[in-house]
Chimera marker file (.cmm) of the C-alpha trace (Angstrom):
<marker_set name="trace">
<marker id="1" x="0.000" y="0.000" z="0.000" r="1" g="1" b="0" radius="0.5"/>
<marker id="2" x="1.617" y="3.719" z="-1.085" r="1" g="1" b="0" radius="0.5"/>
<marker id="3" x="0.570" y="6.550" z="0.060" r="1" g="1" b="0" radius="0.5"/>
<marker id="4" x="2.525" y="8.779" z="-2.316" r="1" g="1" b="0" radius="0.5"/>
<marker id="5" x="-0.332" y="10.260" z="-4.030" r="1" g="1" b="0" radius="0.5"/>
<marker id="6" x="-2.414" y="9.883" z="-0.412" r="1" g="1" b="0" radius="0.5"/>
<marker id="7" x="-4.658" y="7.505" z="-2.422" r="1" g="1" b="0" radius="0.5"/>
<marker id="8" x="-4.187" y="4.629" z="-0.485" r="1" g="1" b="0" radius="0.5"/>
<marker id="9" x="-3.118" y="4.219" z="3.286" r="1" g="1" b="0" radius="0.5"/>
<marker id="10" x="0.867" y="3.826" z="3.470" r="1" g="1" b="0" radius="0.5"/>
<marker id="11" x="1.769" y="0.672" z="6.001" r="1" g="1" b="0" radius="0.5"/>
<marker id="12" x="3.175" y="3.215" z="8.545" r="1" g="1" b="0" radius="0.5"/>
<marker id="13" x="-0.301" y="5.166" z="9.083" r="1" g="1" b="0" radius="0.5"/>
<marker id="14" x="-2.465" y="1.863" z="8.377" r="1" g="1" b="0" radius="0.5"/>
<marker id="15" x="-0.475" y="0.428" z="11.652" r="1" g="1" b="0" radius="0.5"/>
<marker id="16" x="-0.962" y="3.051" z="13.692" r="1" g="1" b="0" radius="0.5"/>
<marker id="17" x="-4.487" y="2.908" z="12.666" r="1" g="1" b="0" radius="0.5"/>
<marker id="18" x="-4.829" y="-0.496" z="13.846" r="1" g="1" b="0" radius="0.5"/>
<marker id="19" x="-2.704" y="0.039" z="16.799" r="1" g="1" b="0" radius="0.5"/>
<marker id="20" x="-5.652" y="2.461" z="18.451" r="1" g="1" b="0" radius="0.5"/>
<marker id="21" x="-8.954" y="0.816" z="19.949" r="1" g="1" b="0" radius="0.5"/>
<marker id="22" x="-10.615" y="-1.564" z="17.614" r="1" g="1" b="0" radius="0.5"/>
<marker id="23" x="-13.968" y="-1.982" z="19.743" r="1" g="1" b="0" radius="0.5"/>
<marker id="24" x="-14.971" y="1.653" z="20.055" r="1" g="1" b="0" radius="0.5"/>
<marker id="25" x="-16.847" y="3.586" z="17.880" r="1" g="1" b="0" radius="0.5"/>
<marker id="26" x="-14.934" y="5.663" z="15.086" r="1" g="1" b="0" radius="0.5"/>
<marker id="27" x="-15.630" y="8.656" z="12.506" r="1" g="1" b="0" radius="0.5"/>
<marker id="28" x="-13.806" y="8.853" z="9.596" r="1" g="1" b="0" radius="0.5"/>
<marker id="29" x="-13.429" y="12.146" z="7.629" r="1" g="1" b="0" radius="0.5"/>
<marker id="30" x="-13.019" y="11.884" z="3.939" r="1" g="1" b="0" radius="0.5"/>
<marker id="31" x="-11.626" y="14.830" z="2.061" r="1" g="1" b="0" radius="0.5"/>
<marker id="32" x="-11.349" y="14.112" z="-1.619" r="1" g="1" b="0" radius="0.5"/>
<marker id="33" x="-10.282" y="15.493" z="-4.501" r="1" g="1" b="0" radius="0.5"/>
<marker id="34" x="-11.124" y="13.893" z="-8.202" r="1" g="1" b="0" radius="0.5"/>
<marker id="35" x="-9.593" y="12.997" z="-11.139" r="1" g="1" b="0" radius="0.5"/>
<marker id="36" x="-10.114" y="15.098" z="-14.244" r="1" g="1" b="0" radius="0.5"/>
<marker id="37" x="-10.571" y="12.056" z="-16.337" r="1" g="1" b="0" radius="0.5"/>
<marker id="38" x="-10.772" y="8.627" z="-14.533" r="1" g="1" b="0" radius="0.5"/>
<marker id="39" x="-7.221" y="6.723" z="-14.996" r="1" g="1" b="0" radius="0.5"/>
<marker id="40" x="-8.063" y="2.642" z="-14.665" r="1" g="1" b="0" radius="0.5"/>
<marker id="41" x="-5.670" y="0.205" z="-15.088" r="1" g="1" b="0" radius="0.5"/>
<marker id="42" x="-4.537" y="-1.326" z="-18.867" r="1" g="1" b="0" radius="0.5"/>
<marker id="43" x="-6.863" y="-4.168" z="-19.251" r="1" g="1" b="0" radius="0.5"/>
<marker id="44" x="-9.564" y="-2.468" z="-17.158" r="1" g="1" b="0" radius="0.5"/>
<marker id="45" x="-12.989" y="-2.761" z="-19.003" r="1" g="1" b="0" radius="0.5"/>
<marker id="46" x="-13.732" y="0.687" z="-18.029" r="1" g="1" b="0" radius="0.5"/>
<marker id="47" x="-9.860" y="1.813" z="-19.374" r="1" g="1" b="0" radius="0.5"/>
<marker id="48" x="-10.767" y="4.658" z="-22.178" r="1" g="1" b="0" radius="0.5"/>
<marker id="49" x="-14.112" y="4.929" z="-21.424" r="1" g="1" b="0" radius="0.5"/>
<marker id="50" x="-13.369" y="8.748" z="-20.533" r="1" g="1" b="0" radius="0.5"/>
<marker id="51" x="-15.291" y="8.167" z="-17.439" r="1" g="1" b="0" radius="0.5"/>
<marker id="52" x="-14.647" y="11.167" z="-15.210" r="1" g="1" b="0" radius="0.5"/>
<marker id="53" x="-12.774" y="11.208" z="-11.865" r="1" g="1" b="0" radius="0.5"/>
<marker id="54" x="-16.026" y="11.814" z="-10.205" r="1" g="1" b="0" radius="0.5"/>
<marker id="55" x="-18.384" y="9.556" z="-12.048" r="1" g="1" b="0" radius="0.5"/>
<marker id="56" x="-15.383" y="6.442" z="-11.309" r="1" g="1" b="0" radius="0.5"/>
<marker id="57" x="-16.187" y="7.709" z="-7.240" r="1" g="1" b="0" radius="0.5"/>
<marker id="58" x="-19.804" y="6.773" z="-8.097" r="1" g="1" b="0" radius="0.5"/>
<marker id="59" x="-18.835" y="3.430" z="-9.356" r="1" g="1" b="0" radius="0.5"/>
<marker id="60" x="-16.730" y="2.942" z="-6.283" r="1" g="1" b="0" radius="0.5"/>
<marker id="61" x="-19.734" y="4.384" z="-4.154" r="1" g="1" b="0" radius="0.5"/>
<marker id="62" x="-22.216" y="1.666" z="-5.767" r="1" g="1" b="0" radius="0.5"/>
<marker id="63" x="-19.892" y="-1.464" z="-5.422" r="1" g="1" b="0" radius="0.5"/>
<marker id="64" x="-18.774" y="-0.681" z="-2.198" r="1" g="1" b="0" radius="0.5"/>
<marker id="65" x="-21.817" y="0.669" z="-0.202" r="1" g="1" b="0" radius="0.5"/>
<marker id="66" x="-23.634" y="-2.808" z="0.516" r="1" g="1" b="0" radius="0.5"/>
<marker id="67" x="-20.611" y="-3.879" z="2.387" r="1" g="1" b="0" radius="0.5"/>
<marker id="68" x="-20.172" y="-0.585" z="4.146" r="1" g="1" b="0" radius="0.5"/>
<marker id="69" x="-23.769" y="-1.003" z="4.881" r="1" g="1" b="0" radius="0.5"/>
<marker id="70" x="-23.380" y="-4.948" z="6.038" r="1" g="1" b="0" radius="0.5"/>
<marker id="71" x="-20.471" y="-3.981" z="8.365" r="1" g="1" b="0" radius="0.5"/>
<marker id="72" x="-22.905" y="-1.104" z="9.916" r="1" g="1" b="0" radius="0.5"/>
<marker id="73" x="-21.497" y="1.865" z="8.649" r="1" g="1" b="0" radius="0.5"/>
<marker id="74" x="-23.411" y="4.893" z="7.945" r="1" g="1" b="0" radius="0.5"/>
<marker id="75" x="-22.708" y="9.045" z="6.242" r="1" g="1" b="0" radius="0.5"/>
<marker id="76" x="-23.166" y="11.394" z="9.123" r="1" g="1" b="0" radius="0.5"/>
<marker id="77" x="-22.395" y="13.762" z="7.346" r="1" g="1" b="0" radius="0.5"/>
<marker id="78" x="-21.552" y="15.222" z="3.840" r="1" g="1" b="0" radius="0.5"/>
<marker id="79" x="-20.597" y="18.060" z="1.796" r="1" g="1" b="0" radius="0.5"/>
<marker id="80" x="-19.394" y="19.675" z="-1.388" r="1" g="1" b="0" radius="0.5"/>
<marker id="81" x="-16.698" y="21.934" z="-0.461" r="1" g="1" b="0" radius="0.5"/>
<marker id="82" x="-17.147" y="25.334" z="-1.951" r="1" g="1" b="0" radius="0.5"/>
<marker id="83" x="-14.285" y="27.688" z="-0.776" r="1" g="1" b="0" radius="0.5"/>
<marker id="84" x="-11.142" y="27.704" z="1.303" r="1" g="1" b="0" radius="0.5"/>
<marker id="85" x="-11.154" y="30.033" z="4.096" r="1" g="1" b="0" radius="0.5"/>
<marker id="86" x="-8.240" y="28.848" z="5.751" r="1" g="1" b="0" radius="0.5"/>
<marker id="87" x="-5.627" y="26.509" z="4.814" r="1" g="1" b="0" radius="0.5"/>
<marker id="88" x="-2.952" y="25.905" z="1.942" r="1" g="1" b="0" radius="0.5"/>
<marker id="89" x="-3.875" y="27.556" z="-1.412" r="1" g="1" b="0" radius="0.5"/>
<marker id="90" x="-3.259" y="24.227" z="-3.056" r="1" g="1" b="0" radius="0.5"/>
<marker id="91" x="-5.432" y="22.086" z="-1.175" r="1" g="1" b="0" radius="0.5"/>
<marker id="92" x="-8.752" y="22.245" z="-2.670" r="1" g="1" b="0" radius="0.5"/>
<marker id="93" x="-11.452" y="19.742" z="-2.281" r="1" g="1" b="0" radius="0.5"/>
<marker id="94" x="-14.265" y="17.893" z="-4.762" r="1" g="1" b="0" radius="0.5"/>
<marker id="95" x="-15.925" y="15.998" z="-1.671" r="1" g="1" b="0" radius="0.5"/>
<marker id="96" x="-16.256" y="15.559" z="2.150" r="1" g="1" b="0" radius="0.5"/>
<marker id="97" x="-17.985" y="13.427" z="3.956" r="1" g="1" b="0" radius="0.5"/>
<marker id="98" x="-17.928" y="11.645" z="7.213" r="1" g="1" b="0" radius="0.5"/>
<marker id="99" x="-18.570" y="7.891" z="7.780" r="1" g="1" b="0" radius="0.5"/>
<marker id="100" x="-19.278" y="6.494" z="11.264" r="1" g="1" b="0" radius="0.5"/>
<marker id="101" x="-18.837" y="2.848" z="11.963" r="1" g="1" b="0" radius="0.5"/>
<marker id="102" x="-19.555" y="0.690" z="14.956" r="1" g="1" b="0" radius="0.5"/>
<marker id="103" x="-16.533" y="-0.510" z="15.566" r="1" g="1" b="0" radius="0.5"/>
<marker id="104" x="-12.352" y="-0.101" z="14.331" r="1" g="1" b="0" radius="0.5"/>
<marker id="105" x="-13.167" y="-3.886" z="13.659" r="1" g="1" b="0" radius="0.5"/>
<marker id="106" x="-15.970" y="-2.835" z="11.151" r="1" g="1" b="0" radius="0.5"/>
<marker id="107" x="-13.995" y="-0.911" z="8.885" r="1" g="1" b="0" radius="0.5"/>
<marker id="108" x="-11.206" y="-3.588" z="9.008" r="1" g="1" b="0" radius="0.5"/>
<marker id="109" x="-13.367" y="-5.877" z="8.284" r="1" g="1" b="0" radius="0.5"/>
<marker id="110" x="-14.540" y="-3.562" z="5.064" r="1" g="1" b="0" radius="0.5"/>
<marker id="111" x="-11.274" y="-3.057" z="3.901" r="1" g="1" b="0" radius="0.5"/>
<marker id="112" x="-10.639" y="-7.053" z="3.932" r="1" g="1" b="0" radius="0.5"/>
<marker id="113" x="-13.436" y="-8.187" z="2.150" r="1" g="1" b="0" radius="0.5"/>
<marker id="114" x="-13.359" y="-9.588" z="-1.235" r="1" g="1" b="0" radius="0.5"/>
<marker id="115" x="-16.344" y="-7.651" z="-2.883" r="1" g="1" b="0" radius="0.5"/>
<marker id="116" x="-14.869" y="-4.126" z="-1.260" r="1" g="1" b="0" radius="0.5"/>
<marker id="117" x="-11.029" y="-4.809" z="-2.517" r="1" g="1" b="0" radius="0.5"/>
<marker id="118" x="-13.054" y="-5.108" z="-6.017" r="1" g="1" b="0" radius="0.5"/>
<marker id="119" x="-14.350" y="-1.643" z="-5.415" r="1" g="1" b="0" radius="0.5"/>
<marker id="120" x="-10.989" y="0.061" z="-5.031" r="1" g="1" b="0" radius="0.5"/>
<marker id="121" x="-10.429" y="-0.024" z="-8.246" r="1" g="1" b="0" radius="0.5"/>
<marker id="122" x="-12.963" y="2.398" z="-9.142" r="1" g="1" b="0" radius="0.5"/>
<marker id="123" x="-11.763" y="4.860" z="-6.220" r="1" g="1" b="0" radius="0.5"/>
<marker id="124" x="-7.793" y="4.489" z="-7.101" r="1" g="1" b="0" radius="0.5"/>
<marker id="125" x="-8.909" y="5.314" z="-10.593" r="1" g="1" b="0" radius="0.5"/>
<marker id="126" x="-10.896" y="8.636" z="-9.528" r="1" g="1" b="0" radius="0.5"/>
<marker id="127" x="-9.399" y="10.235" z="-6.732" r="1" g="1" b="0" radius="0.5"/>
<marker id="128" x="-5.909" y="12.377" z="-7.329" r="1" g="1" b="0" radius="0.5"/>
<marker id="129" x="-5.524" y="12.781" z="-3.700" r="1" g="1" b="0" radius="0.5"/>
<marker id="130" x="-7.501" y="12.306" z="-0.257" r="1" g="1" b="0" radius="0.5"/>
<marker id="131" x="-7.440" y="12.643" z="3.384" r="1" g="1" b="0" radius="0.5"/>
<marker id="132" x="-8.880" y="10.035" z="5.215" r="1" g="1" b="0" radius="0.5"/>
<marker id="133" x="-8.499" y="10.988" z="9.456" r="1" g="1" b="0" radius="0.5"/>
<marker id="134" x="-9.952" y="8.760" z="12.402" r="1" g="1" b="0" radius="0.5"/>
<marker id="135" x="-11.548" y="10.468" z="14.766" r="1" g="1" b="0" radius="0.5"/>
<marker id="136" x="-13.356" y="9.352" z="18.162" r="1" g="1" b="0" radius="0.5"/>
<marker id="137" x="-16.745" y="10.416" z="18.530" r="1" g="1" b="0" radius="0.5"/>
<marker id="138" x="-17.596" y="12.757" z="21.408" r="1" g="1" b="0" radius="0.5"/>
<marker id="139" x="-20.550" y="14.848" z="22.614" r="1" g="1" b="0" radius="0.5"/>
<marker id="140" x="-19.958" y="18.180" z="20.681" r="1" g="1" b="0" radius="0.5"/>
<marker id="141" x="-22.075" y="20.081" z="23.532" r="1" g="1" b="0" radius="0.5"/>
<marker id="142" x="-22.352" y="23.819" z="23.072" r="1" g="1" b="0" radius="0.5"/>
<marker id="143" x="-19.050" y="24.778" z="21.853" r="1" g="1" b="0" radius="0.5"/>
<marker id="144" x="-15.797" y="23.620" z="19.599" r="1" g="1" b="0" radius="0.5"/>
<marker id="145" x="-13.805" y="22.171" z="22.407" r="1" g="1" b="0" radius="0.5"/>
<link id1="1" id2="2" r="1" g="1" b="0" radius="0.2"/>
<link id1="2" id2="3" r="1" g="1" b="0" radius="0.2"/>
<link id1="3" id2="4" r="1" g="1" b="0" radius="0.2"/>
<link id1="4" id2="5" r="1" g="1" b="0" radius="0.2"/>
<link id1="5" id2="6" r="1" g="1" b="0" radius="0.2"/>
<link id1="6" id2="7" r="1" g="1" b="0" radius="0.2"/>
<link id1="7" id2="8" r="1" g="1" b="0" radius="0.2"/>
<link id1="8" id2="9" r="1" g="1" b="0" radius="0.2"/>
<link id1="9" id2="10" r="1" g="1" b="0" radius="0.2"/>
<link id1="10" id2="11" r="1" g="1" b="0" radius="0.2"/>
<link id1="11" id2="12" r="1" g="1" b="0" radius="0.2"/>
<link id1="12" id2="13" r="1" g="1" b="0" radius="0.2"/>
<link id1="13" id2="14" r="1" g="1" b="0" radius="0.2"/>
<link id1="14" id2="15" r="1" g="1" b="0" radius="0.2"/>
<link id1="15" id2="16" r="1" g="1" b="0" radius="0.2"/>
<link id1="16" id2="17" r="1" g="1" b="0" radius="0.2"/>
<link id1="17" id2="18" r="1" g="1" b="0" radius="0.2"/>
<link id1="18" id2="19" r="1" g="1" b="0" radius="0.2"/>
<link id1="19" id2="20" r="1" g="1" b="0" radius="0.2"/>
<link id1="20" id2="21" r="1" g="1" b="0" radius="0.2"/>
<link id1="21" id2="22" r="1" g="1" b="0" radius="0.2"/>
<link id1="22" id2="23" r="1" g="1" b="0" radius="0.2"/>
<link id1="23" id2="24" r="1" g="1" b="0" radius="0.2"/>
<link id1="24" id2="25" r="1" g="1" b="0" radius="0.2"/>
<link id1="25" id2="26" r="1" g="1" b="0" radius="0.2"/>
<link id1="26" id2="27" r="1" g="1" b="0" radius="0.2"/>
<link id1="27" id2="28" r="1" g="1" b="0" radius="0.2"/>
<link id1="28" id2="29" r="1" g="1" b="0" radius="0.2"/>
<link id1="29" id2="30" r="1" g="1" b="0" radius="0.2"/>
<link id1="30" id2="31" r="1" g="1" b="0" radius="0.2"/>
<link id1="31" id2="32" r="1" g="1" b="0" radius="0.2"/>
<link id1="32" id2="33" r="1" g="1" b="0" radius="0.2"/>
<link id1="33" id2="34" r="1" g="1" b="0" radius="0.2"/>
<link id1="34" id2="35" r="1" g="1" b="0" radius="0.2"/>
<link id1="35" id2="36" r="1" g="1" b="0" radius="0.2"/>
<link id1="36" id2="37" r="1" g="1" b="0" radius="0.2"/>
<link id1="37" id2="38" r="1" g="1" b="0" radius="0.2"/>
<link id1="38" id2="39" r="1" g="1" b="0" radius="0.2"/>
<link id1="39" id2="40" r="1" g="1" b="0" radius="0.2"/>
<link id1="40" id2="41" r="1" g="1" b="0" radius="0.2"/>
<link id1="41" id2="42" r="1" g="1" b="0" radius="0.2"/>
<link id1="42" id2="43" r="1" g="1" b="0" radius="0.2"/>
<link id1="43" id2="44" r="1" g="1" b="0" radius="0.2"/>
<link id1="44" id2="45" r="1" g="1" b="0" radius="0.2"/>
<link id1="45" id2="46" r="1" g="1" b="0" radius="0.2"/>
<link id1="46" id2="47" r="1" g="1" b="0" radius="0.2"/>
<link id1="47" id2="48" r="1" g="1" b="0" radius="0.2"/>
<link id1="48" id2="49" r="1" g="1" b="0" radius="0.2"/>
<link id1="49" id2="50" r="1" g="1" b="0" radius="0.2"/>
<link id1="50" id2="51" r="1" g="1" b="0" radius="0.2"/>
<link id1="51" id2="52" r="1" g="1" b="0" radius="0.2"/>
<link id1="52" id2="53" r="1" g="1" b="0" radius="0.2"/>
<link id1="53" id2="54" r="1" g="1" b="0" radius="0.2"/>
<link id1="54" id2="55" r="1" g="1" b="0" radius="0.2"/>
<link id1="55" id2="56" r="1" g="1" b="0" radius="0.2"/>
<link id1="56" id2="57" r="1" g="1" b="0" radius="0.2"/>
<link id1="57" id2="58" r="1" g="1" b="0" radius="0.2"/>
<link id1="58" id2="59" r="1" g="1" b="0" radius="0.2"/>
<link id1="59" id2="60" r="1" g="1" b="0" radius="0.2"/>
<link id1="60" id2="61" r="1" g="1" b="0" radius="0.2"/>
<link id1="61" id2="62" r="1" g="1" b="0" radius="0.2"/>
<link id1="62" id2="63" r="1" g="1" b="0" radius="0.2"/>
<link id1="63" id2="64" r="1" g="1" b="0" radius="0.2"/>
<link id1="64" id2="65" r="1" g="1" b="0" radius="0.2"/>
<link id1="65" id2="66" r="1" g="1" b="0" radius="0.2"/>
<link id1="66" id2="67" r="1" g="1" b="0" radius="0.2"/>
<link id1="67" id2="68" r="1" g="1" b="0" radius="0.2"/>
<link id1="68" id2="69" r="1" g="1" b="0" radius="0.2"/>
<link id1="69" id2="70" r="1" g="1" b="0" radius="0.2"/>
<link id1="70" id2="71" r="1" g="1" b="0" radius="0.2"/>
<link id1="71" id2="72" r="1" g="1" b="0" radius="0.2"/>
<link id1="72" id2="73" r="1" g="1" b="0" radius="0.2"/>
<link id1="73" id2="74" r="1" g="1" b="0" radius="0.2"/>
<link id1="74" id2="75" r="1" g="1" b="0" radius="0.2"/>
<link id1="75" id2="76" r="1" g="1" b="0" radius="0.2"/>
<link id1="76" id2="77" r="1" g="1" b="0" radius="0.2"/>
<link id1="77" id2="78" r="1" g="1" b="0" radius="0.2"/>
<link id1="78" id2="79" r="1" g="1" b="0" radius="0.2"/>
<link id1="79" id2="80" r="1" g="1" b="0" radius="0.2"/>
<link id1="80" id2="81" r="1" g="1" b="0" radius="0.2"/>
<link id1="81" id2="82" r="1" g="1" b="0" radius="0.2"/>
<link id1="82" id2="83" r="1" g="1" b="0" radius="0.2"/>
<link id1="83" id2="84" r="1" g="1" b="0" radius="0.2"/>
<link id1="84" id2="85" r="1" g="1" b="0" radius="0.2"/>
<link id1="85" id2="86" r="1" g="1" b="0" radius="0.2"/>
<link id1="86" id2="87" r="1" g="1" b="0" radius="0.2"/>
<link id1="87" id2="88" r="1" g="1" b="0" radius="0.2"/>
<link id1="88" id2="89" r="1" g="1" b="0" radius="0.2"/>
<link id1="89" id2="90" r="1" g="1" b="0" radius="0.2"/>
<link id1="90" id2="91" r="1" g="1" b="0" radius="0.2"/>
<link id1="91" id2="92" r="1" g="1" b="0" radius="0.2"/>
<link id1="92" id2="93" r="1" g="1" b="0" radius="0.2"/>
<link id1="93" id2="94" r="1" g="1" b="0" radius="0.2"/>
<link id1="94" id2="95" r="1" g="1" b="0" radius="0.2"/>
<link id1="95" id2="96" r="1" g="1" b="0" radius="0.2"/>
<link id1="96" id2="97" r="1" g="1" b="0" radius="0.2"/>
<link id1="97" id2="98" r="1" g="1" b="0" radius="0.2"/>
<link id1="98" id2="99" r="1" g="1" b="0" radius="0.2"/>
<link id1="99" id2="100" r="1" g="1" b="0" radius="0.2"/>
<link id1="100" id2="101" r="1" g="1" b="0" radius="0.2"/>
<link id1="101" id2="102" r="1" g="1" b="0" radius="0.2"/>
<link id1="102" id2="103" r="1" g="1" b="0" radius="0.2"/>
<link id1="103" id2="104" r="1" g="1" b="0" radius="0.2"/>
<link id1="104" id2="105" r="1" g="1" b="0" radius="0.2"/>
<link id1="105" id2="106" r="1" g="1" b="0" radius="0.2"/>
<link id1="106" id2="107" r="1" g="1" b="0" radius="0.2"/>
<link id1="107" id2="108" r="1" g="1" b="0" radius="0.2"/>
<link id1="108" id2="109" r="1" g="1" b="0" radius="0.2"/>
<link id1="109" id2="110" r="1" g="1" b="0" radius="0.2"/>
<link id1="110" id2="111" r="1" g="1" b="0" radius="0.2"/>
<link id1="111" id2="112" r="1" g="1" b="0" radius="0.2"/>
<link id1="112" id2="113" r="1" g="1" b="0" radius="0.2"/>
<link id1="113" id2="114" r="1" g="1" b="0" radius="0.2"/>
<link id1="114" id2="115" r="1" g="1" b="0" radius="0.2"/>
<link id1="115" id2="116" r="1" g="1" b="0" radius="0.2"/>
<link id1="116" id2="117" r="1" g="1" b="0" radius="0.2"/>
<link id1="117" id2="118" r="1" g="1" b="0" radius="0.2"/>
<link id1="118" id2="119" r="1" g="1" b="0" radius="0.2"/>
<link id1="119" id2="120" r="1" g="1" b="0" radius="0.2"/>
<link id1="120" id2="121" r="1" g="1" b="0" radius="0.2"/>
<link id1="121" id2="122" r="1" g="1" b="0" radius="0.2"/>
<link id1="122" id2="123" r="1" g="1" b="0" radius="0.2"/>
<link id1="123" id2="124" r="1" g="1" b="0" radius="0.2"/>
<link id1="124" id2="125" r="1" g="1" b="0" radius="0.2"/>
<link id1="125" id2="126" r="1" g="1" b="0" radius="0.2"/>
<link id1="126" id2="127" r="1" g="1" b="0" radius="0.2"/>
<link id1="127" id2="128" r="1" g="1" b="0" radius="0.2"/>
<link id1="128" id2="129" r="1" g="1" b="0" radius="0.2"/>
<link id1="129" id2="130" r="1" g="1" b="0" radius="0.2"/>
<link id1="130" id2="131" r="1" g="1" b="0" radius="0.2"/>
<link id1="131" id2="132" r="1" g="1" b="0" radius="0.2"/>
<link id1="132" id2="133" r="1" g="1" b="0" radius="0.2"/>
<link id1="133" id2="134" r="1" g="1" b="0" radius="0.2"/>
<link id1="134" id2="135" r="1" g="1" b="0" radius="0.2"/>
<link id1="135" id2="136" r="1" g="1" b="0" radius="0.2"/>
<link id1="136" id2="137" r="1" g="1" b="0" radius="0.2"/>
<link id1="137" id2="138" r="1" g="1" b="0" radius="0.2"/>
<link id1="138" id2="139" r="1" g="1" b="0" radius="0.2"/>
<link id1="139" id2="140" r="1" g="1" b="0" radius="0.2"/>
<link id1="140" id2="141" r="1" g="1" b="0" radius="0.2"/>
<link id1="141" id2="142" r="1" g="1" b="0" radius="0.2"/>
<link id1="142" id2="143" r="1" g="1" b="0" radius="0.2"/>
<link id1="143" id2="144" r="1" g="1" b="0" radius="0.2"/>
<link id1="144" id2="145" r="1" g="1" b="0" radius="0.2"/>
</marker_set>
């Protein structure tokens, strides 16, 4: 696994990852930003189809929702980003969203499975670069801290 274009979790940050609680409750925040054109592999029956970055994230979003679904995961939350107002000039992003799951175990248990690995075709072929950041849930109560 590279994270060189921050496509795909490096080993380093997919430890760590695994290193934290696996049996309480987690919120992932996706930042993504798309592909012009989709870029599949050679030999890819989708490969030329000039398929955009974002409709390739749909494709990705179809094949892998029913096991995101089975493992009990569920959007909380999601947006399309629509200006910086702080942060680098060069970070600029298509999507955000955040997905809560049961467990640390859940979304391992996503990543492993046969039918999702399928999937991540379609999102390594759309997405130029992403943040994807673990969070533990906690009672926002009445202020940011």
């Amino acid at each position: 696994m590279s994270d060189e274009n921050h496509v795909d979790p490096g080993r380093a940050h997919f430890d760590a990852f695994k290193a934290l609680d696996r049996d309480a409750p987690i919120e992932m925040l996706n930042l993504l930003r798309f592909k012009e054109q989709a870029d599949y592999p050679d030999g890819h029956p989708l490969a030329g189809e000039g398929l955009s970055g974002a409709e390739a994230y749909a494709r990705y979003g179809e094949h892998s929702g029913p096991v995101f679904r089975r493992v009990g995961g569920t959007v909380v939350w999601s947006g399309r980003p629509e200006t910086l107002v702080i942060g680098p000039e060069d970070e600029r992003w298509d999507a955000a969203f955040v997905a809560r799951y049961p467990t640390a175990h859940a979304f391992l248990e996503m990543v492993s499975d046969p039918d999702y690995q399928k999937a991540v075709v379609h999102r390594q072929a759309a997405v130029q670069t992403s943040r994807l950041i673990r969070h533990a849930p906690r009672d926002a109560g009445k202020g940011f801290a």
